[in-house]
LUMRO-831214 format. One line per field, with one value per residue: x negated, y, z of N, C-alpha, C in turn; residue number from 1. Coordinates in Angstrom, 1 decimal. Each point is the difference from the previous one (the first is absolute). Example, Ala and Ser with C-alpha at 12.3 -4.5 7.8 and 13.67 -1.06 7.14 Angstrom:
nx (-13.2 0.4)
ny (-5.7 1.1)
nz (7.8 -0.7)
cax (0.9 -0.9)
cay (1.2 1.1)
caz (0.0 0.0)
cx (-0.9 0.8)
cy (1.2 1.1)
cz (0.0 0.8)
seq (1 2)
***
This chain:
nx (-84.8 -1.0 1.1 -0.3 0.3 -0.1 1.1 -0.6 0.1 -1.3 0.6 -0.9 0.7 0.2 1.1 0.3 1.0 -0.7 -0.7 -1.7 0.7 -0.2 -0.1 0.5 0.3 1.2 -0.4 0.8 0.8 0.7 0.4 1.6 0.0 1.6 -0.4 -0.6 -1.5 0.5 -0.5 0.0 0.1 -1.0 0.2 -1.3 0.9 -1.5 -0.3 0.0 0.4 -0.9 -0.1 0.1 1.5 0.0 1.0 -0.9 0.7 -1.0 0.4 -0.5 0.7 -0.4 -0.3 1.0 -0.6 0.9 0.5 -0.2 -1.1 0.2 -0.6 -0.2 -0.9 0.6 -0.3 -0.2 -0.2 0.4 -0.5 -0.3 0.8 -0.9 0.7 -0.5 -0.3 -1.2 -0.5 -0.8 -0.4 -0.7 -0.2 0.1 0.6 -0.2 -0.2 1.2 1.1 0.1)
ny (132.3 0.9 1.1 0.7 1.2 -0.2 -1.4 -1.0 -1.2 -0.8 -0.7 -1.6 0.0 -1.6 -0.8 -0.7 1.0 0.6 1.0 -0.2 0.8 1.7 0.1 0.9 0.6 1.2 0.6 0.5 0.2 1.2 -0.4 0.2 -1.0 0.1 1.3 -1.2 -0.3 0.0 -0.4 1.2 -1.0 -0.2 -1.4 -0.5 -0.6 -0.4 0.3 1.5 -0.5 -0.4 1.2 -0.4 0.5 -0.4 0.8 0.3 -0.4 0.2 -0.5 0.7 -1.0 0.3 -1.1 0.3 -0.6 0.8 -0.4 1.4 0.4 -0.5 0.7 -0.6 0.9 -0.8 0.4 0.8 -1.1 0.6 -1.2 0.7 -0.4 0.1 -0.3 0.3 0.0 -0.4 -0.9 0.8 0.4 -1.0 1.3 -0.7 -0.5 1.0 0.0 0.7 1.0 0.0)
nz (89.1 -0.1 0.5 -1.1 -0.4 -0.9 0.8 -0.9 -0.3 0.2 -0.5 -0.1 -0.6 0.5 -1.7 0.2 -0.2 0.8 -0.9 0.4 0.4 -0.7 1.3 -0.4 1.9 0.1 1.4 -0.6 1.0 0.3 0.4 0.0 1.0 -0.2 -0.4 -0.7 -0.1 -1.5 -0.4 -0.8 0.0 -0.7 -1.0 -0.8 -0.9 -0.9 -1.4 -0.3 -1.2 0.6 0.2 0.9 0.4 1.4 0.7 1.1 1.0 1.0 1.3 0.6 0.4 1.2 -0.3 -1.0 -0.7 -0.2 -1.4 0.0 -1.3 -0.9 -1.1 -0.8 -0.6 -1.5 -0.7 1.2 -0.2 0.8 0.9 1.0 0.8 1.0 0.2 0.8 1.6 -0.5 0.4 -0.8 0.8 1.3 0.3 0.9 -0.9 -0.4 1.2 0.1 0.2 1.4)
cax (1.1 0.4 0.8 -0.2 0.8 -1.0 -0.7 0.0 0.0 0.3 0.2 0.7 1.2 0.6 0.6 0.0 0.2 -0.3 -1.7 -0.3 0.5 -0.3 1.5 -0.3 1.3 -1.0 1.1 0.6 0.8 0.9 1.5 0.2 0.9 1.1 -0.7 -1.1 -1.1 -0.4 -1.2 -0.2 -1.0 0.1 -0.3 0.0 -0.9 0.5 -0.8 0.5 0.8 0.1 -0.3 1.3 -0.1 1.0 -0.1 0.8 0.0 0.1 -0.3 -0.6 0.8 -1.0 -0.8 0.3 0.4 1.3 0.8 1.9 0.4 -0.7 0.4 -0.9 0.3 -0.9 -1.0 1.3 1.9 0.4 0.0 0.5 0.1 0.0 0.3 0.1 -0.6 -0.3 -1.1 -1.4 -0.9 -0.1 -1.2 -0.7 -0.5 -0.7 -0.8 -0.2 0.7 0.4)
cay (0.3 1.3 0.1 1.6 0.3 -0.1 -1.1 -0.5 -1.3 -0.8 -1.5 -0.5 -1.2 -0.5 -1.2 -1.3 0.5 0.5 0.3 1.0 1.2 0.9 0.9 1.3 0.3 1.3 0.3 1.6 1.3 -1.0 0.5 -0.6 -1.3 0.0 0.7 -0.2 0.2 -1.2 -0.2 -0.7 -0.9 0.2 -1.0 -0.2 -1.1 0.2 1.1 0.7 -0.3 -1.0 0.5 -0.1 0.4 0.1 1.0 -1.3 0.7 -0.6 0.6 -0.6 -0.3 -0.3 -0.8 -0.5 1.1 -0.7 0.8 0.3 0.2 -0.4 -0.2 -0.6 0.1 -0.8 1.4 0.9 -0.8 -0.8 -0.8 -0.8 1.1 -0.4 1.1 -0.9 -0.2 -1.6 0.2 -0.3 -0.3 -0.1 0.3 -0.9 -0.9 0.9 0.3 1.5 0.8 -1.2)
caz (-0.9 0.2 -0.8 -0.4 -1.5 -1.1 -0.4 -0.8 0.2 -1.7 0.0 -0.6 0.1 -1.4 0.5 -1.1 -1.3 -0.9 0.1 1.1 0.1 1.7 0.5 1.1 1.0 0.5 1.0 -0.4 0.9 1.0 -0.5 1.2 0.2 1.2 0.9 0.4 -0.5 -0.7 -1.7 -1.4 -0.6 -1.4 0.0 -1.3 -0.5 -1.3 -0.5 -1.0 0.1 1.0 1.4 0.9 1.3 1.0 0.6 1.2 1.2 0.7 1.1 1.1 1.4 1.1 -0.4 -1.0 -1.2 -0.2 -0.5 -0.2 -1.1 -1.0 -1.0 -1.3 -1.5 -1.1 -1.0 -0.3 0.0 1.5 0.0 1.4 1.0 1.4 1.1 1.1 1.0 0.3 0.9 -0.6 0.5 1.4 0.2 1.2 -0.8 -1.0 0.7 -0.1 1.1 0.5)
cx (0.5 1.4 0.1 0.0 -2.0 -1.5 0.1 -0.2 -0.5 0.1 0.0 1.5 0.2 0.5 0.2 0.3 -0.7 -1.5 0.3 0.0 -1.0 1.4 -0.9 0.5 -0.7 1.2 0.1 0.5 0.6 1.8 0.9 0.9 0.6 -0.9 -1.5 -0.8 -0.5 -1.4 0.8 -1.2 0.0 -0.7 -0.2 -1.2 0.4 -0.5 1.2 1.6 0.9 0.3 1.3 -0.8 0.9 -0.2 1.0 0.2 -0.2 -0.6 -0.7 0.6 -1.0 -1.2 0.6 0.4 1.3 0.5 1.3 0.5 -1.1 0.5 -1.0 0.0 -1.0 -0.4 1.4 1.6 0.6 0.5 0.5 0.2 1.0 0.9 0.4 -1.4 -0.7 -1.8 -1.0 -1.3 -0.2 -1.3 -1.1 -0.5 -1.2 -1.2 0.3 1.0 0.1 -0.5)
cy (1.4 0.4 1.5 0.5 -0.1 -0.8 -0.8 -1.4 -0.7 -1.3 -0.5 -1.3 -0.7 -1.1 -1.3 -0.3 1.9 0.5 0.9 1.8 0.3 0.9 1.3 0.4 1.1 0.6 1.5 0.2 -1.0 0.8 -1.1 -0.5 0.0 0.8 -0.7 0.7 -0.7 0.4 -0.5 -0.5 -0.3 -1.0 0.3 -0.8 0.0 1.4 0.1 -0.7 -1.4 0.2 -0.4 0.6 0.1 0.9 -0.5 1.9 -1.1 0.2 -0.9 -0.4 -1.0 -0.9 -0.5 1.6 -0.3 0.8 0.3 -0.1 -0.3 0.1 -0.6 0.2 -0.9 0.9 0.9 -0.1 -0.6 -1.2 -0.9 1.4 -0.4 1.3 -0.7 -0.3 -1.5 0.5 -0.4 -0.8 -0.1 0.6 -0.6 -1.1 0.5 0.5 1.3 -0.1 -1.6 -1.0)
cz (0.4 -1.1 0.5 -0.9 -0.7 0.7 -0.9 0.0 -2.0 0.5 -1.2 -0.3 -1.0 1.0 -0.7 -1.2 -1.0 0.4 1.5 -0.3 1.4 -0.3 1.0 0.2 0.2 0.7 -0.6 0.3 1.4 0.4 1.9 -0.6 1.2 1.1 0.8 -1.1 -1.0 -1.1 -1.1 -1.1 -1.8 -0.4 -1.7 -0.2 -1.3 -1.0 -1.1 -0.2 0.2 1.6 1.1 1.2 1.0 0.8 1.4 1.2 1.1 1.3 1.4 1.2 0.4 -1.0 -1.3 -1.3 -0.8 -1.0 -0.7 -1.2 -1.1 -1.5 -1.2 -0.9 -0.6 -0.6 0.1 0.2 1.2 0.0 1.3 0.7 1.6 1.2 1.5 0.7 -0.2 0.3 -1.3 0.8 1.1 -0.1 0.9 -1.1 -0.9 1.1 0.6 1.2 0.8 0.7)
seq (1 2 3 4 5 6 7 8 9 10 11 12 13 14 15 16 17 18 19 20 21 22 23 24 25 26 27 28 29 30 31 32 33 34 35 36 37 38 39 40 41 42 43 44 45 46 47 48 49 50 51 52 53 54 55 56 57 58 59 60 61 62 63 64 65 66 67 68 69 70 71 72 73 74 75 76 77 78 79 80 81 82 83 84 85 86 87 88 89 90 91 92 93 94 95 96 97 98)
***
């Protein structure tokens, strides 16, 4: 789980209620948090004007990727938006830092 500006991730996701989607995460820049070191990350899933996308900040403390800030757009139109510290991912689980 390398995390570096113009790495890129495809997945696919679905759920019980709706079809299987690919989503693509692409690490674009990086910027700081309370004077640490954070990634901004770019999430879209979805074509033309269908398209959504989330735009997340998020950072590396020791073995967990954690983030500060999150917003969602539905084709354009904001939709959710997160501000606050919560832990994305345990990287030891994913095989990587740890």
């Amino acid at each position: 789980f390398p995390v570096a500006v113009g790495n890129r991730w495809e997945f696919r996701v679905s759920d019980t209620n709706s079809a299987e989607e690919t989503k693509v995460q692409t690490v674009t820049g990086t910027t700081s948090v309370s004077g640490a070191a954070a990634f901004v990350f770019e999430t879209e899933s979805g074509t033309g004007t269908a398209l959504n996308r989330t735009i997340s900040v998020q950072r590396l403390d020791g073995t967990k990727l954690v983030r500060a800030s999150e917003v969602t757009y539905d084709v354009d139109v904001l939709d959710q938006c997160f501000v606050g510290l919560g832990v994305r991912v345990w990287l030891w689980r994913m095989g990587g830092v740890g």
